[in-house]
C-alpha positions, 0 to 999 in steps of 0.5 A: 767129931772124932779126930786124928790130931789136936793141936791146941792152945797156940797162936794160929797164923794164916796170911790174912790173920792170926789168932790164939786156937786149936787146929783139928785134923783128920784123915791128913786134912784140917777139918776145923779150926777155932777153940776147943775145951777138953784133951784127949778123948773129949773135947767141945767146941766154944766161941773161937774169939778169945780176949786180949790182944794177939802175941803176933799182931798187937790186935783182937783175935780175929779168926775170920773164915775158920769158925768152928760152931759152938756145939761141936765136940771134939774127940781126938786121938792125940792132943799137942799142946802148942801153949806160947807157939805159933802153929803154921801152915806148912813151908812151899819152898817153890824153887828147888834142884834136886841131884842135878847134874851140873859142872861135871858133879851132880848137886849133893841132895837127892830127893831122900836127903834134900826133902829130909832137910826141908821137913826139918826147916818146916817145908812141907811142898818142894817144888823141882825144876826138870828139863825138857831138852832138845827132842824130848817131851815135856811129861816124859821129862817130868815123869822121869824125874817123878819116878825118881822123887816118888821113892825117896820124898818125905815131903810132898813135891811138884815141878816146874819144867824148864823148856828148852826146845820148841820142837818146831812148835810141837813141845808148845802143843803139848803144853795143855797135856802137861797142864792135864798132868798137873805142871802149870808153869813153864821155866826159861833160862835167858843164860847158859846157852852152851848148856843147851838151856837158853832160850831166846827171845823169839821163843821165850814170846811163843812159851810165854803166849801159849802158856798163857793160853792153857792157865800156866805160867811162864817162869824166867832166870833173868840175866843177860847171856852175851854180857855174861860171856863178854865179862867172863871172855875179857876176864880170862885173858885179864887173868881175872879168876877169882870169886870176886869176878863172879860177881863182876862178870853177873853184876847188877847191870847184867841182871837188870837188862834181862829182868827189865826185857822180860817184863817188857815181853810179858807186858807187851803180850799180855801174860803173866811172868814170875821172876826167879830169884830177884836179886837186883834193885833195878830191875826189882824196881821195874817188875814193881812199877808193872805190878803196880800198873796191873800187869801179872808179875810175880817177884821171888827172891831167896833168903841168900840176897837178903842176907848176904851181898857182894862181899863174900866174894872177896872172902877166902872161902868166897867161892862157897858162894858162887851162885847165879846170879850172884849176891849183889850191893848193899843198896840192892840187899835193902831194896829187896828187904824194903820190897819183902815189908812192903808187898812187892815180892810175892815168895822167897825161896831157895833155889836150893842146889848145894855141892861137898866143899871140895867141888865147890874149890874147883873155882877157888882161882877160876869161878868158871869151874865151881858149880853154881848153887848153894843149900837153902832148903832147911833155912828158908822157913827159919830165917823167915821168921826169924825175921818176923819174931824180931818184929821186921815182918810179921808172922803172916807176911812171912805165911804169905810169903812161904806158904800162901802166896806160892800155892795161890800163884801155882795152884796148889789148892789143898796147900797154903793155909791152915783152913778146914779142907787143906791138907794138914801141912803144920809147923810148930814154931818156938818163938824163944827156942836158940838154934845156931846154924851148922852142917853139924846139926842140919840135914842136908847131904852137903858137908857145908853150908853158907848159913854156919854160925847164924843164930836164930832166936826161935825155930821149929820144933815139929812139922806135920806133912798131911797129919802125920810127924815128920820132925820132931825137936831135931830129929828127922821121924820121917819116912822116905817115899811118904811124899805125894805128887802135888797135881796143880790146878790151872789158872784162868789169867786175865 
C-alpha cells in the first residue's frame, strides 16, 4: 500500500488504549494503524502486539480494534519518527467565541488567529457558538458566521448556535433543517437577558423537547439570572466594584440553583443536556447523581476552574480573570479534578473568548465593565496532558476527554480517534520537552494570557490536520482557509 504519511515507532494513544505503533495516512484519512518495518519508500507489515509494558499505561500493548494484517506492505511517501512520543488524536475543543461582539469590543481571535493558536496547542476541530437572534433563522445565523470562518480557518470548525427566539414557534420548525445543515446542538443562555440572550424556562422546555426529537442536544450556560442582578444591583449601591464581587455577585450559589433546575427540566422530559463550563460542586454533584440514574447528562468543564479558584480575583490584575461564571473555592477546584479522574466530566474545553489588556482594565474598579472571557484555546490540550504526563490522569482519560468524548456527544463521526477511516487529525506529544507559557511565544491575538509563567513538562511538537502539518516545534506551517466545515451527524436519543 502506498501511502502519504507514517508516523512511526510512538506510543499510539486512543480513549480505550494505548500501544506502541505506527499510524499510516493517506488522502487525509488514517488508513492503518498497527507496527510497520522499513521507512520511506518500503515498509511491511508485522504482528501489531509488541512486548513490554506500555510507557502510558504499566500494561501489555493492547491495540484492540486497529490490527493491521501481517502481509500488508507499507509505502510511504514521508516517514516521522515519533520514537519516545506519544502520537494522539487531534484536540476538539468544543466551546470556543471567535470575534464576538461583547461589552462594547469585539473578542481579540478572529477565526485566522484563534484557530492558528489552537493548531499550535494541538486542536485540530473548534467548535463556535453563533447566535440566532430575535427575528432571524437558525442556518442564516450559522451560515453568516460559516462565511466568515471559511476564509480564515486553519483548523477544521463546526457550531453550535444558541436560541434565543422562538419565533412563535417557528425557529422550533426549523430545527430539523439546521440538523440537515450538520448543527446538532442547540445553546441556551439562562443569563444575560438584557443582552437579549436569555432564554426562559418555558422555552428552554420547548428547545429542549424539540431537540430531542430531531437528534440534537440542547446545551445550557447554567447561572441563575435575577441573583446575578439582584447581587450586582446591592453591590453598586454598596460601592462594591472590584473583581472580588465578580465573584460574589456569580458565586457557588448562583450557579448551583441553575445547574440543579436545568437537570431537573431535562430529567423530567426525558432529553439529553449537556452543561457548559462546570464550575460548581453543587451542582456538579447533582448532574453526577442524574448520570448515574441514567439520565443523558453531559458535563464540560474548562481548564481555568481546575487550575485557578476565587483568589485571583483579589489580585491586582484580577480583573484579567472576569469570566462567567467565575472561578470558584478551592473545595469546588478539587471536586471537579475528582470528577475529571473519576468519569464524571465528559469534556474540558475552553470557552475561549480573550480581549487586549486594556479592555479588560475597564473593569478594574467596576467588574461590570470588562468583557467577560479568557484565552484558553492554545492551552487546553497542553494542560491536559500535562496532567497525564505527571500521573493525575492518563493519556487516554485525557484523549477521552478532548478528543473522543466531544465527537462521540456531537457527532463528529470522522473525528476523535486514531482508527483507520478517521480523519487523520494527529498530534505528537514530547513527553519531556519544557515549555513555559507566555503571550510571547503563543499564538493568539491577545496581548496577555491568564496562563504567563505556567510551566509544562512535555508539549506538542506537530499537529496534523487531515494529514498535512500545521505546526511544527513552535511554529505555525499552516494556511489560512485550510479548515473545513465539519457536517454532524444526528443522534438517536433514548
Amino acid at each position: 500500500m502506498n501511502v502519504d504519511l507514517l508516523i512511526k515507532n510512538g506510543t499510539v494513544v486512543n480513549a480505550e488504549e494505548c500501544f506502541r505503533g505506527d499510524v499510516a495516512v493517506k488522502d487525509g484519512k488514517i488508513v492503518a494503524v498497527g507496527h510497520f518495518d522499513g521507512g520511506a519508500g518500503a515498509g511491511f507489515a508485522r504482528s501489531v502486539a509488541g512486548p513490554g509494558p506500555s510507557p502510558v499505561t504499566g500494561h501489555a500493548d493492547r491495540p484492540d480494534g486497529c490490527p493491521v494484517g501481517a502481509g500488508l506492505g507499507i509505502h510511504a511517501a514521508k516517514v516521522v519518527d515519533a520514537s519516545g512520543k506519544y502520537v494522539l488524536p487531534g484536540g476538539i475543543d468544543a466551546h470556543t467565541h471567535m470575534a464576538l461582539p461583547v461589552g462594547g469590543t469585539t473578542s481579540s481571535d478572529g477565526y485566522f488567529t484563534g484557530t492558528r493558536a489552537a493548531a499550535c496547542g494541538g486542536v485540530t476541530t473548534i467548535f463556535d457558538y453563533p447566535t440566532q437572534y430575535r427575528g432571524r433563522g437558525i442556518v442564516e445565523s450559522v451560515r453568516e458566521r460559516r462565511d466568515m470562518c471559511a476564509p480564515e480557518a486553519c483548523v477544521d470548525y463546526a457550531f453550535h448556535c444558541a436560541v434565543t427566539d422562538l419565533g412563535g414557534g417557528k425557529t422550533l420548525d426549523e430545527f430539523a433543517a439546521a440538523v440537515d445543515y450538520g448543527v446538532t446542538s442547540f445553546k441556551c443562555y439562562m443569563v444575560y437577558k438584557a443582552a437579549g440572550l436569555m432564554v426562559e424556562d418555558d422555552a428552554l422546555l420547548r428547545i429542549m423537547a424539540r431537540a430531542k426529537e430531531v437528534g440534537a442536544i440542547t446545551c445550557v450556560h447554567a447561572e441563575n439570572a435575577p441573583l446575578i442582578d439582584l447581587n450586582v444591583e446591592r453591590f453598586k449601591r454598596e460601592g462594591k466594584t472590584t473583581p472580588w464581587y465578580h465573584y460574589l455577585s456569580r458565586d457557588e450559589d448562583v450557579e448551583a440553583e441553575a445547574d440543579k433546575r436545568a437537570v431537573h427540566l431535562a430529567k423530567t422530559i426525558g432529553a439529553p443536556l449537556y452543561i457548559v463550563h462546570m464550575a460548581d460542586e453543587e451542582g456538579l454533584l447533582a448532574a453526577r447523581d442524574a448520570k448515574l440514574a441514567g439520565h443523558d447528562i453531559f458535563i464540560e468543564t474548562c481548564p481555568q476552574y481546575l487550575a485557578f479558584t476565587r483568589d485571583v480575583y483579589r489580585r491586582e490584575d484580577g480583573y484579567l480573570y472576569v469570566c462567567s461564571p467565575p472561578m470558584k473555592g478551592e473545595g469546588s477546584r478539587r471536586e471537579l479534578w475528582e470528577a475529571v479522574r473519576n468519569g464524571t466530566i465528559d469534556t474540558v474545553a475552553t470557552d475561549h473568548c480573550p480581549f487586549m489588556a486594556h479592555e479588560k482594565a475597564w473593569g478594574k474598579e467596576d467588574f461590570t465593565k470588562s468583557p467577560n472571557g479568557c484565552g484558553g484555546v492554545e492551552n487546553l490540550y497542553p494542560y491536559m496532558l500535562a496532567a497525564a504526563n505527571a500521573g493525575e490522569i492518563t493519556f487516554s482519560r485525557a484523549v477521552q476527554l478532548c478528543a473522543s468524548n466531544p465527537a462521540r456527544i456531537f457527532g463528529c463521526t470522522d473525528k476523535g480517534s486514531l482508527r483507520p477511516g478517521k480523519d487523520a487529525d494527529i498530534v505528537i506529544y514530547d513527553p519531556g520537552k519544557a515549555f513555559t507559557v507566555s503571550a510571547g511565544n503563543t499564538h493568539s491575538a491577545s496581548d496577555h494570557t491568564i496562563w504567563e509563567g505556567r510551566t509544562y513538562k512535555g508539549y506538542p511538537v506537530q499537529t496534523y490536520v487531515r494529514g498535512t502539518l500545521v505546526y511544527d516545534d513552535g511554529e505555525f506551517v499552516g494556511e489560512p482557509g485550510f479548515g473545513r466545515y465539519v457536517r454532524r451527524a444526528p443522534h438517536r436519543w433514548g
